[in-house]
N, C-alpha and C positions, 0 to 999 in steps of 0.2 A: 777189165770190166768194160761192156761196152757202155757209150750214152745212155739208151733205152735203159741197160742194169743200172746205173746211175741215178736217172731218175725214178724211178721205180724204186729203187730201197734208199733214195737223199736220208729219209730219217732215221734210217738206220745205220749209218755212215759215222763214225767218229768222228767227232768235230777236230780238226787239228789246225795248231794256231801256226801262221806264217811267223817266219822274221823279219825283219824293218829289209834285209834282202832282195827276199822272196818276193815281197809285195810290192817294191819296189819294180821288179823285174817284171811281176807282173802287171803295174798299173801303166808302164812303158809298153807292152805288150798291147794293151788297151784302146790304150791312147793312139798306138800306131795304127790298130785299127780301122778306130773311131775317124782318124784323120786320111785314111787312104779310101774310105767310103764316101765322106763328105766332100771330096776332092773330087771321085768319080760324078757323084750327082751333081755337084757344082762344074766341074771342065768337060766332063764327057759325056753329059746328059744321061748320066746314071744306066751304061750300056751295060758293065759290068753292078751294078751295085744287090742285083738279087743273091749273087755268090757270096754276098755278106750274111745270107740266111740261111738258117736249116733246111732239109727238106719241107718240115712242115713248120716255116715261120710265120708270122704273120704280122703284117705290114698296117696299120693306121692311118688313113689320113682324112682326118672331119670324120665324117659318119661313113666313108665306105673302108673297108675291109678285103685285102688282098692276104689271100690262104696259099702258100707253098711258092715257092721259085717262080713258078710258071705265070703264076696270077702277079706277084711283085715285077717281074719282068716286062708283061706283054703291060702295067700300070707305067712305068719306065718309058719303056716307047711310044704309050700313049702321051705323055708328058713331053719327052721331046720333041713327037710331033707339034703339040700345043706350042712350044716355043719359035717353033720353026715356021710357024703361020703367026707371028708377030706379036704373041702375047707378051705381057709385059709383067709374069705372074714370079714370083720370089723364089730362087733357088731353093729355099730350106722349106723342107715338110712339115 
């Protein structure tokens, strides 16, 4: 089943319950994530951190709004730049 079929029938989907295992494996999974993106945007000025999103993901920060890789990306290196001319603005979104 692809994504797209995934979402598209979510509610029609069996609910099936993890084991204390599973969820474990998976909240390690998560977490590795969570921790190799914030790493990216904290040490490497978020060069790779669009690859953390979908096609069409979409990015928050304040009131503007970046839609798909491309727009989170080129938001990225506008941020870097901003650091790079001496801002003194806080790594976290």
């Amino acid at each position: 089943m692809t994504d797209n079929e995934i979402a598209t029938n979510f509610q029609k989907l069996a609910e099936m319950p993890m084991n204390t295992h599973d969820e474990l494996l998976l909240w390690h999974a998560l977490h590795r994530l969570e921790v190799t993106y914030w790493y990216d945007v904290d040490v490497n000025e978020g060069r790779t951190a669009h690859e953390f999103f979908t096609p069409d993901g979409v990015k928050m920060v304040g009131h503007n709004r970046f839609e798909g890789r491309e727009q989170i990306r080129a938001f990225y290196e506008w941020r870097a730049r901003q650091s790079g001319a001496g801002s003194s603005a806080s790594t976290r979104d």
